[in-house]
C-alpha positions in Angstrom: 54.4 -23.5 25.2 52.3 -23.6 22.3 51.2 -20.1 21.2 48.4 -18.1 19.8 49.0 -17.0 16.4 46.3 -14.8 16.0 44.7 -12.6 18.6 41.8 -13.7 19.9 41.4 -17.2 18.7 41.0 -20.8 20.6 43.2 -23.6 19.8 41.2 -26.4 21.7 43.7 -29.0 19.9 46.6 -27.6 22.1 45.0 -26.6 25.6 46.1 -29.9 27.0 49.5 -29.7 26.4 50.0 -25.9 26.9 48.0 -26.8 30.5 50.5 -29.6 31.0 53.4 -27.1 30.4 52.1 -24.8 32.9 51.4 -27.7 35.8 54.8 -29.0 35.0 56.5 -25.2 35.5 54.9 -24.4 38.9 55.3 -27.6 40.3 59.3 -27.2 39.3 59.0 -23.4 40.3 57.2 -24.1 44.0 58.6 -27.8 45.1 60.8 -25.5 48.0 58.1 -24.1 49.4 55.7 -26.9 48.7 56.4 -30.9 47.3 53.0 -31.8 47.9 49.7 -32.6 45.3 48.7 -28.8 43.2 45.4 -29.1 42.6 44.7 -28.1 38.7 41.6 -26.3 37.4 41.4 -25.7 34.4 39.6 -23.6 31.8 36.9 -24.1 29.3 39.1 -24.7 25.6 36.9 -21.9 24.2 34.4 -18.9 24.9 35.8 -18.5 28.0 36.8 -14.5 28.3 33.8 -12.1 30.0 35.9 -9.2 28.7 37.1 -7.7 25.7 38.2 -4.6 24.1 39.0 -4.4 20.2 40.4 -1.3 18.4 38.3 0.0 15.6 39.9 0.3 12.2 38.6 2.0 9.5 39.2 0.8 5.8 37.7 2.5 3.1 34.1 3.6 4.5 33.8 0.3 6.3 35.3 0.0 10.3 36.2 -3.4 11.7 37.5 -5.0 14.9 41.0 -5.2 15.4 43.5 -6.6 17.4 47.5 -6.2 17.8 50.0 -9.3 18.2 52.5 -8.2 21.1 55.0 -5.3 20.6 53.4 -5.2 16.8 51.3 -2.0 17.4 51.2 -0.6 14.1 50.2 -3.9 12.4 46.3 -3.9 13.2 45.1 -8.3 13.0 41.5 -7.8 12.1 39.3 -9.8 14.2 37.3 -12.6 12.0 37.3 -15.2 15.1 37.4 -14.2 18.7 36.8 -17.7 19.9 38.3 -17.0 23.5 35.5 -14.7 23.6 32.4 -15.3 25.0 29.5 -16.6 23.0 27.7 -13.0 24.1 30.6 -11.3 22.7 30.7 -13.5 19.6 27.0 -12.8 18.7 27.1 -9.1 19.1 30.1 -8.6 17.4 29.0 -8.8 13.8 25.5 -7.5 14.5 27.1 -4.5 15.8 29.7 -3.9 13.3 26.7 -4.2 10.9 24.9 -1.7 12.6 27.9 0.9 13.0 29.0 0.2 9.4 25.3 1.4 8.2 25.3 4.5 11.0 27.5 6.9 9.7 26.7 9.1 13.2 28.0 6.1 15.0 30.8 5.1 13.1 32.3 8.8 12.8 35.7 8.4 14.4 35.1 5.7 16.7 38.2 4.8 18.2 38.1 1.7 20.5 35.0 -0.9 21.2 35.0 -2.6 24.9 32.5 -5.6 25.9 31.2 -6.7 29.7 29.1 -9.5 29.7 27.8 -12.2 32.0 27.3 -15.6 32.5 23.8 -15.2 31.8 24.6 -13.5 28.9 23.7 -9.8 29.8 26.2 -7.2 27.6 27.5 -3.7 28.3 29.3 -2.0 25.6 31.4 0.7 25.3 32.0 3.0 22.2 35.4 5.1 22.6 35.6 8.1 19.7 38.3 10.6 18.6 35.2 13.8 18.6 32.7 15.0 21.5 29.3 12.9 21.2 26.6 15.3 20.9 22.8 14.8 21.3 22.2 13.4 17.8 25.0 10.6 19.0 22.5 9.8 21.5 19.7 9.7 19.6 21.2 6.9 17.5 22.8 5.4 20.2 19.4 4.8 22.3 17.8 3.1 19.2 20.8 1.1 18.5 20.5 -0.1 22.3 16.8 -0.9 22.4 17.3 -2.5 19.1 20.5 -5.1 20.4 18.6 -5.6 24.0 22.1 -4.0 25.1 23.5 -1.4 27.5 25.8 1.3 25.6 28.3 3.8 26.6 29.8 6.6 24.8 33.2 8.2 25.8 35.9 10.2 24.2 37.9 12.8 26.0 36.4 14.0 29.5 32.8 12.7 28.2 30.9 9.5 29.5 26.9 9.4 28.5 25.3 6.0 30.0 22.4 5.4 28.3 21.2 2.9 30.7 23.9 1.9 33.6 27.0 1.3 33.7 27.8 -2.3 35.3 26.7 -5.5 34.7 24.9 -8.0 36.9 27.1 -11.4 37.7 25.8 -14.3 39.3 27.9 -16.8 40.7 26.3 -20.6 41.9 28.8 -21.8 44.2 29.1 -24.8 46.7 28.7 -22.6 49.5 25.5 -20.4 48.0 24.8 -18.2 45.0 26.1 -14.5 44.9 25.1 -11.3 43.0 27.7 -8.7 41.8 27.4 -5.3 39.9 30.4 -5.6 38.0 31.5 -1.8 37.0 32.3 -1.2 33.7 35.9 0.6 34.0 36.5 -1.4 37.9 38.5 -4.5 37.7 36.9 -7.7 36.9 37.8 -11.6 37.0 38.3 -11.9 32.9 37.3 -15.7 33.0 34.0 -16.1 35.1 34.3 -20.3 34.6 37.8 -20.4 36.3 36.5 -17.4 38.5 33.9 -19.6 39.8 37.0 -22.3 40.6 39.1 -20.0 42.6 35.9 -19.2 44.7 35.1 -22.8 45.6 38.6 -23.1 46.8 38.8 -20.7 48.5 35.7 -21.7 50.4 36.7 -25.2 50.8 40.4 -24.1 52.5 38.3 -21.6 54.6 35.9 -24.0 55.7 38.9 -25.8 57.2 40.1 -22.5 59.5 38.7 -21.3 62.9 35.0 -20.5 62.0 34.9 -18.4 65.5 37.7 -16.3 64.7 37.6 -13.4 62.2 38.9 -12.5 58.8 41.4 -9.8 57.5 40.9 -8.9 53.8 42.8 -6.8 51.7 43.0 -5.7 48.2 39.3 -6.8 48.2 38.0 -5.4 45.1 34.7 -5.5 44.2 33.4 -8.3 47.2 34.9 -11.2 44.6 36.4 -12.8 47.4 34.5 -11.2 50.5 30.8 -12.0 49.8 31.4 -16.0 49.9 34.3 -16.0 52.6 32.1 -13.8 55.0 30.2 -16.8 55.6 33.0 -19.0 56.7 34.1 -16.8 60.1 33.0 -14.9 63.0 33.4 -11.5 61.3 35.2 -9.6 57.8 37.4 -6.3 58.1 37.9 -5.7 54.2 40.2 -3.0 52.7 40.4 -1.6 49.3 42.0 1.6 48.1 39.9 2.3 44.6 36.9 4.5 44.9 34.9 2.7 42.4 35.9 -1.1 43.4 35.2 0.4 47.1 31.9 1.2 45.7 30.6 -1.4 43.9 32.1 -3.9 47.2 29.6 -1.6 49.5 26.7 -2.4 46.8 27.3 -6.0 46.7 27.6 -6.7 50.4 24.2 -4.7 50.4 22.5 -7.0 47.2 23.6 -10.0 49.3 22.2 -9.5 52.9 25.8 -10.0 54.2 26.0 -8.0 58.0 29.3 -9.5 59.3 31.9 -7.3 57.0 32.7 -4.3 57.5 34.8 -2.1 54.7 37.5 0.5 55.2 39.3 2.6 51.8 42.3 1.8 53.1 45.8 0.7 50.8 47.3 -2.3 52.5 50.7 -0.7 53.8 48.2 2.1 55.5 46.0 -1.0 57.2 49.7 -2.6 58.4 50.1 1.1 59.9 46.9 1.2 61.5 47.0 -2.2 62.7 50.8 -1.8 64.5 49.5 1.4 65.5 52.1 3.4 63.5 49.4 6.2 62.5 45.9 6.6 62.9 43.5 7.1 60.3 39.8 9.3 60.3 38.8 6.6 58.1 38.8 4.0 60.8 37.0 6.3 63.8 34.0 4.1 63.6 36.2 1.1 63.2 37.2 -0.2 67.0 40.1 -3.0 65.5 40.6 -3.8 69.7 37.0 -5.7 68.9 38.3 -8.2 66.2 39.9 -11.6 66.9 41.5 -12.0 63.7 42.9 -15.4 62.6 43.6 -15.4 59.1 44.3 -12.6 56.7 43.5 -13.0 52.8 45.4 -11.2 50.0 44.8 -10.9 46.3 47.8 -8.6 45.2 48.2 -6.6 42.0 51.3 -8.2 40.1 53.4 -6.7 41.8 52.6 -8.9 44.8 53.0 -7.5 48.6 55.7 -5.4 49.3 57.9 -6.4 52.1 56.1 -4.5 54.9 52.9 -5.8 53.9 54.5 -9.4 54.0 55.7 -8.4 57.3 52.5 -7.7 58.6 51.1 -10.7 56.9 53.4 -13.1 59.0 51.6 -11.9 62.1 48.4 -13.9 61.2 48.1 -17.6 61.8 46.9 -18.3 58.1 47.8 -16.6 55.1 45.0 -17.6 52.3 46.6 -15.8 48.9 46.0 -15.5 45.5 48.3 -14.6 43.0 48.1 -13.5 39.4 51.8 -13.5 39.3 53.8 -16.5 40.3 57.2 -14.6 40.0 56.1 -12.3 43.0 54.5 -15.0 44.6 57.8 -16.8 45.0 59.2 -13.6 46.2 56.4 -13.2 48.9 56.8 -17.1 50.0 60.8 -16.6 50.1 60.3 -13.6 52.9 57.6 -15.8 54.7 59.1 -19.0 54.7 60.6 -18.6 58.1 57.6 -18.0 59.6 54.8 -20.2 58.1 54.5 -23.4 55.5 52.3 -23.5 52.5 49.6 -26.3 53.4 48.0 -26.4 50.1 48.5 -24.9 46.4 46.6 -24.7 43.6 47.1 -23.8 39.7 44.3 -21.6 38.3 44.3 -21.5 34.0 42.6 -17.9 33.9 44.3 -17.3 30.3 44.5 -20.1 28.3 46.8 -20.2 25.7 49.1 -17.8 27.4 52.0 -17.8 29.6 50.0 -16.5 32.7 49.2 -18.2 35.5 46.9 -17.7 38.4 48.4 -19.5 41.8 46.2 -19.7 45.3 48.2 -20.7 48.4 47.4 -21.6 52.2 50.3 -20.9 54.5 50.1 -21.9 58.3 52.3 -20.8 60.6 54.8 -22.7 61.7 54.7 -24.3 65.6 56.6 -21.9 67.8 57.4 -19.3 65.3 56.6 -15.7 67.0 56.5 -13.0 63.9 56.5 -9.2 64.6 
């Protein structure tokens, strides 16, 4: 597959053929489980990434953005072209490094430089240092923010100051409706909002297709990514998600949206597969009657590691299983354990990382006539 060879940079000459590559592998890699059409969506060629994080490496008395090439950690690339990056993050980034390169206060050990942007082009940025930040820090810090029409953040060990807040605003038009999120600035984020926007569509449209009357299982929800425009395709949403802060922001977002048919529980997906067989109870769940849901379908969006064979277990229960995968290895694993029990209807090839050897992978299975799991 053709190959970055320098961090950060676009080569819009090969995204076709490295795209090809990567249709060609997972149709080889999946034709057991599924010989029929992949649908293919791929990524803008540049400008593409939301997210970024660059070490800072000082040179003299000047600091610059670096990056590393892969298991070449003590050979800093400095960063002259991040054209994966979005054109937000490509603006601010030499205006900034200006700005810290004339601030001695705010150059002074700085460390590590993160970006959050949006679509619409808002920016949170975070300044990482190797000393405590102190009140003259701030000072300079608050100017340098009103000045850039940014929000900052200074860390370094057990300190965070916000200046201003600490997530971003994302807005998604979709086919099914637009959707607000507060995207949190440590909670995990879709990198590439242009693919993002793909995999929701999808999603919608194989939803649309399923018992509108029935209700929807969710787990591993995140921040509402998935939730907020599925909600609207069934009856009712029981959504699970074990991180405080992706639990948070999901609460916030069904709130910004005016969605009333989810409900969410902190839950990890082995302890909702325990709840739901009734193998333990949970305090969690005492407001939470599960007797009053009619569940149909059940969606997943796994770590890498995929689900772990009691969660695939509990899965095979449902009568659809609408998944997305960041990891097609573990997906082939999942589909290996559920193949007895349902077929993948329909399979699609997400290019979140362009340029890379990762691929994102959505499936519908449906059970299979007569097959009685659990």
């Amino acid at each position: 597959m053709p190959q970055q060879s320098t961090p950060g940079r676009a080569y819009p000459d090969q995204y076709n053929e490295q795209l090809r590559l990567k249709v060609e592998k997972t149709r080889t890699e999946f034709e057991p489980f599924y010989p029929g059409e992949l649908e293919v969506f791929a990524s803008p060629e540049a400008n593409y990434r939301m997210r970024a994080e660059f070490r800072v490496w000082h040179e003299g008395d000047r600091a610059h953005f670096a990056m590393y090439a892969p298991g070449e950690y003590k050979k800093p690339i400095l960063i002259e072209d991040f054209s994966i990056g979005a054109q937000t993050i490509n603006r601010l980034m030499p205006i900034l490094l200006e700005e810290l390169n004339q601030n001695p206060i705010l150059k002074l050990r700085l460390y590590q430089a993160e970006f959050l942007t949006t679509l619409s082009g808002e920016a949170l940025v975070t300044l990482i240092y190797h000393r405590p930040l102190d009140d003259e820090w701030q000072q300079h810090a608050v100017s340098l923010q009103a000045k850039l029409g940014i929000s900052i953040i200074g860390r370094s060990r057990k300190q965070k100051l916000t200046l201003s807040t600490d997530y971003v605003t994302e807005r998604f038009a979709l086919e099914s409706g637009s959707y607000v999120y507060r995207q949190y600035e440590t909670g995990f984020t879709q990198p590439n909002a242009f693919v993002c926007t793909h995999m929701l569509n999808w999603a919608c449209r194989v939803a649309s297709t399923l018992p509108r009357e029935r209700d929807l299982l969710e787990l591993y929800c995140g921040n509402g990514n998935f939730t907020l425009p599925l909600s609207r395709f069934f009856n009712k949403v029981l959504a699970t998600e074990l991180s405080k802060l992706s639990t948070r922001a999901a609460l916030e977002n069904i709130e910004l949206n005016g969605v009333d048919n989810v409900a969410l529980i902190r839950l990890s997906a082995e302890e909702v597969s325990e709840a739901m067989t009734g193998v333990r109870s949970f305090r969690r769940l005492k407001d939470i009657e599960l007797d009053q849901y009619d569940f149909s379908t059940i969606f997943v969006d796994p770590p890498r590691a995929g689900m772990d064979a009691q969660t695939c277990d509990f899965a095979s229960r449902f009568d659809h299983i609408l998944y997305i995968s960041c990891n097609p290895e573990t997906l082939r694993q999942n589909l290996e354990q559920l193949h007895s029990t349902h077929e993948v209807c329909q399979m699609a090839l997400f290019d979140q990382f362009p340029y890379s050897e990762h691929r994102e992978c959505g499936v519908l299975l449906r059970k299979r006539q007569g097959s009685h799991a659990g």
